[in-house]
Phi, psi and omega in degrees: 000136199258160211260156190241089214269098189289310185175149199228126174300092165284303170326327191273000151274343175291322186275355194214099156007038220280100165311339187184132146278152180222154164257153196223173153274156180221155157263146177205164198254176195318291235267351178270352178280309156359277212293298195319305190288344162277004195045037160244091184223167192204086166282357179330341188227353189267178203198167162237169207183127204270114180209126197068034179080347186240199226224091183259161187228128194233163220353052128326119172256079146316114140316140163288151171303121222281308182280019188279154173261232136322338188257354157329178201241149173289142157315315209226029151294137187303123171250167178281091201268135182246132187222169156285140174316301188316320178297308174285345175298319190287316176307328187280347169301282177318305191308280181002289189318287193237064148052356173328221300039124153262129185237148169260139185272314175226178152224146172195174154253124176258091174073039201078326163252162195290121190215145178240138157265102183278127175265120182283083192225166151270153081055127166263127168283152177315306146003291171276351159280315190273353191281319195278327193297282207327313185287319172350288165310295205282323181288267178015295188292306186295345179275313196300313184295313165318320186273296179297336146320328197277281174344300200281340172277000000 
């Protein structure tokens, strides 16, 4: 069964190096799945961050749920991202170590539960942005010049 793709960070590859990726489980309560499946959700600003041994995910945004009650969910609450301890031990090593961030890249369902793909990255210097527009830009042109080469024989 193929994954259902929730919402995708296009920004954190333009701003971040990403060296490696992990899929992780997130916990979440009834009503945050409710939204998630409505596909109302905004990782665009959020980041994780290793504290007490676990793996937390900050400004994430859930819409609360529309037919939801009193009992809806805080929007923008800290979630619980799920790994083996050994995994999360090794990430906080890297972060510590060499100045990383974890970003989430994607979120979707996978077999009915919710997974975040976290990207393990650096930073891009304003340089290295423009240099990915430029090679960008310069493929672009070569497919176009291609596709009219092409036309004209």
């Amino acid at each position: 069964m193929p994954e259902k793709v929730i919402t995708v960070n296009r920004k954190a590859r333009h701003e971040y190096h990403i060296i490696e990726s992990f899929e992780t489980g997130i916990e979440l309560t009834g009503t945050e799945v409710k939204s998630l499946r409505a596909g109302k959700a905004n990782i665009q600003d959020s980041y994780a961050r290793v504290e007490n041994s676990e793996l937390l995910l900050y400004n994430m945004h859930i819409s609360p749920y529309e037919q939801g009650n009193q009992f809806n969910h805080d929007p923008k609450r800290p979630r619980r991202l799920l790994m083996h301890r050994h995994e999360i031990m090794r990430l906080l090593g890297k972060v510590r170590e060499k100045g990383y961030s974890l970003i989430p890249l994607k979120m979707y369902f996978k077999r009915g539960w919710a997974k975040v793909e976290l990207g393990l990255g650096k930073g891009k210097k304003l340089y290295d942005k423009r240099d990915d527009m430029a090679e960008r830009d310069a493929k672009r042109d070569m497919e176009r010049a291609r596709k009219e080469s092409y036309r004209e024989s």
